[in-house]
N, C-alpha and C positions, 0 to 999 in steps of 0.2 A: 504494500500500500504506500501511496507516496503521501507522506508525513504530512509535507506544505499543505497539500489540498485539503488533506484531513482537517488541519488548524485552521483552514478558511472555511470550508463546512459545518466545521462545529459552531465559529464565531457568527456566522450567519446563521445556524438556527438558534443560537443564545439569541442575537438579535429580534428575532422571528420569536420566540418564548418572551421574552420583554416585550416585544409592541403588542402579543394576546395581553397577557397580564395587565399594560395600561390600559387598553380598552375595556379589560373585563370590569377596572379601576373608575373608569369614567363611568360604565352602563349604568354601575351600582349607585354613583355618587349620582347623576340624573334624574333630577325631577320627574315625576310621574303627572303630566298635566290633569288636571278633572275637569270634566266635561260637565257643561251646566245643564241641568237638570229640568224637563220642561214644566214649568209651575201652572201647577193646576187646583181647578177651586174645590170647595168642600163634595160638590155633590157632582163635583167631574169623575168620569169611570178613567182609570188610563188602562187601555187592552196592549196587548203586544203585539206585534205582526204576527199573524198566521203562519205557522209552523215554527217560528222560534224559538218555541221550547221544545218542540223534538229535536230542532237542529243538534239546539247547543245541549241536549243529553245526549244523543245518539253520535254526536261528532266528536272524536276524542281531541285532546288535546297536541298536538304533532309537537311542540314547542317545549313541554313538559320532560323530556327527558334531555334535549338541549340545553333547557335554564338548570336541569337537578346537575350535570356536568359541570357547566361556568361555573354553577354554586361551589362544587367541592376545588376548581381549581381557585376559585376566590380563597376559599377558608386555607387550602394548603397554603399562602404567603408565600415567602421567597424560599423554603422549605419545599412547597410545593410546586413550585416555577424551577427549582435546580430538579430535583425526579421528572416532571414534565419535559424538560430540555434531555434527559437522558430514556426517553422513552421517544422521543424523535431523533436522535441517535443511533439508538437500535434498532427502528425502524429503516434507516438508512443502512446500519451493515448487514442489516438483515437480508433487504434487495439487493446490496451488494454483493454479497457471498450469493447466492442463491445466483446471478448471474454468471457469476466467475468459478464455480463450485461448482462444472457442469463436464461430461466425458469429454463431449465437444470441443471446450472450452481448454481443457488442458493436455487432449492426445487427439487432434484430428486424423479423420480416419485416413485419409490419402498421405500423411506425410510418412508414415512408418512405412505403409506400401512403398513411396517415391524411394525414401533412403535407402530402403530393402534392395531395388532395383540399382541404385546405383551405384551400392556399394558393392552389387555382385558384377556387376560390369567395371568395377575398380573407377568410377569415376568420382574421388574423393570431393574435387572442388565446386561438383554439381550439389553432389552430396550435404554441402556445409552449406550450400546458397540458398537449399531450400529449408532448412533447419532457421536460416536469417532469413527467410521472407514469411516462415511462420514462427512467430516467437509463442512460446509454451511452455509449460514443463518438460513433454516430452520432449522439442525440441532443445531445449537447453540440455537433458540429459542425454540424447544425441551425439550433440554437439561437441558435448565433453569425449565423447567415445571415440568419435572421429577425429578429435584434435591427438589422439595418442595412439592412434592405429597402425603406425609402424615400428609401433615397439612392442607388439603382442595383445594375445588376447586378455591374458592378465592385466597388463596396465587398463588396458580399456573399462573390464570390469570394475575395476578400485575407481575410475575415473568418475566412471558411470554410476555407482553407489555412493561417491563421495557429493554429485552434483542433486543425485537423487535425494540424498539426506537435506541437503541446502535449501533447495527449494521445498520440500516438506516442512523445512522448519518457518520458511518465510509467508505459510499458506495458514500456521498454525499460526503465527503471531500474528495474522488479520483479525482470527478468529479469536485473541485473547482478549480483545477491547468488551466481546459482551458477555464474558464471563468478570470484568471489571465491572461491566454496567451490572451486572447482575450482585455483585457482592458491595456496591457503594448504594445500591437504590434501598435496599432495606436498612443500611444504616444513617443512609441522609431518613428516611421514616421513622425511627429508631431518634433521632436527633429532633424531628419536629413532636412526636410522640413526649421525648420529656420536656420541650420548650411547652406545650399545650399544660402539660401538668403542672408547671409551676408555674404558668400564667393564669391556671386554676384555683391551685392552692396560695398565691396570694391574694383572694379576696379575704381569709383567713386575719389579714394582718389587720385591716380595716375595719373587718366587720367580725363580731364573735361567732355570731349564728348565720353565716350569710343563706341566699336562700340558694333554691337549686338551680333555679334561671340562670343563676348569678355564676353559678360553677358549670355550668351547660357549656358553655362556648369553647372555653379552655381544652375540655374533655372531647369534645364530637374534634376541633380541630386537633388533639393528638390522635383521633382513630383516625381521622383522613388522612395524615399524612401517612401512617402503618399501612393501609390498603394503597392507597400510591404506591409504595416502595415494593410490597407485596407483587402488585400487578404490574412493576416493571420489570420483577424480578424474576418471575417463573417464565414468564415465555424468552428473557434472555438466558437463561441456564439450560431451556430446553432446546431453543435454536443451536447454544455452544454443543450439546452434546451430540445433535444430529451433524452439523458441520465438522466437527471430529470425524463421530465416524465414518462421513460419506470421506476424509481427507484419506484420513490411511485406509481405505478400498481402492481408493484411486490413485494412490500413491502407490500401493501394491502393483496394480496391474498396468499402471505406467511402466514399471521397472520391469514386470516379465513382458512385455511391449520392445522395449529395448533391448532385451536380451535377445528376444525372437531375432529382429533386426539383424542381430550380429552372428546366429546360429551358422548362416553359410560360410563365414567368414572364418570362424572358429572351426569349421569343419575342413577347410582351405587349410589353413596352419595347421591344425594334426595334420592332416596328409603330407604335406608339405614336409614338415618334423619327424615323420615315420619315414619319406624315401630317402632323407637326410641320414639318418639314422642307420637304414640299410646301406645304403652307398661307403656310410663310413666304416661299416664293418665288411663290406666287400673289399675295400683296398689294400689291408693287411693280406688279408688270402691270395688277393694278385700279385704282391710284392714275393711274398712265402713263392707263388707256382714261378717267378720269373727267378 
């Protein structure tokens, strides 16, 4: 993941979490106009329009689980605005991974074919061109194989597992940010959970017997912020687990992908190293008959 981008994406949705929260800031602080009322005399009937009271029983409210939202991002405060900001977040490396985290994506299917072919026709620097016109993992673990291919099959494998560990590690460390998100959201809830309690328990200092009104507020906004942190926390713990495992599956069979590749090639040098082998114990015996 490139770092930079990440630090402007996140500051841009900090931003983006700040300008909801001022608005949410304004809606609340906004007068509610009241509409005047039309005055009528003692022995005036007032009826209502015809079907209006079945509209407005039979019509639910659509609006109502939209304001019970704003309401709880209102009462989480800036508590709730830093968990809010990490739950847009997650949602972004969520899409992220889920794009990048794809077979396609990291072993296309014609490039193993290509190299295949042209490393059995020995044409190495086709071979490398097409590895640089499609960058991958598989490619890059390729890449490394071919860069060491005239020094045996051996070097190529250590090449090849050294490059294949590398970029596994660099697929895992995308994936570490929302097991952060996941272990900082229930502690920033954790953190507004006991700011709410002891902005509870100081009506105490003021008042001997306060009443329960009074301690209501305090209380609901430490359980908002717990369910916040709760609900950003399980689906990033459960995303990180599934991106693991889909990482080493495919990390796996990236690497027997690569080895396929170089099977002819390994099969080329035994033969090769076996008539070596015979030749050099045929010369002794010719020297011996001459």
């Amino acid at each position: 993941m490139n770092h930079g981008w990440f630090h402007v994406r996140a500051a841009a949705a900090l931003l983006v979490c700040l300008a909801l929260m001022s608005a949410l800031n304004a809606q609340e602080a906004e007068p509610v106009p009241s509409e005047a009322a039309p005055t009528a005399g003692p022995d005036t009937e007032v009826n209502p329009p015809a079907g209006s009271v079945a509209e407005s029983s039979q019509t639910p409210d659509s609006s109502s689980e939209t304001g019970e939202l704003l309401e709880l991002l209102r009462t989480g405060g800036v508590v709730g605005g830093l968990i809010f900001l990490l739950s847009l977040t997650m949602v972004y490396l969520i899409i992220e991974q889920l794009l990048s985290i794809r077979r396609s994506s990291l072993m296309p299917i014609d490039l193993a074919k290509g190299v295949h072919q042209h490393l059995t026709e020995r044409k190495l620097p086709e071979a490398l061109q097409q590895c640089q016109m499609q960058p991958c993992f598989l490619s890059n673990v390729l890449s490394a194989g071919l860069s060491v291919v005239d020094f045996g099959y051996q070097d190529v494998e250590k090449a090849m597992e050294d490059t294949a560990t590398e970029q596994a590690a660099r697929l895992f460390r995308k994936i570490e940010y929302l097991h952060l998100i996941g272990t900082l959201a229930p502690m920033l809830g954790l953190l507004g959970t006991v700011w709410g309690m002891i902005t509870a328990f100081m009506e105490f200092e003021s008042k001997a017997n306060p009443a329960v009104s009074e301690l209501a507020p305090g209380i609901y906004r430490a359980l908002v912020t717990t369910m916040m942190g709760l609900t950003v926390a399980v689906p990033a713990f459960a995303a990180f687990a599934i991106f693991r495992n889909r990482i080493d599956e495919l990390v796996a069979e990236a690497s027997l992908t690569a080895e396929h590749v170089f099977v002819d090639y390994r099969r080329d040098e035994a033969r090769r190293k076996k008539k070596a082998k015979v030749k050099g114990s045929d010369e002794p015996t010719r020297e011996l008959r001459g």
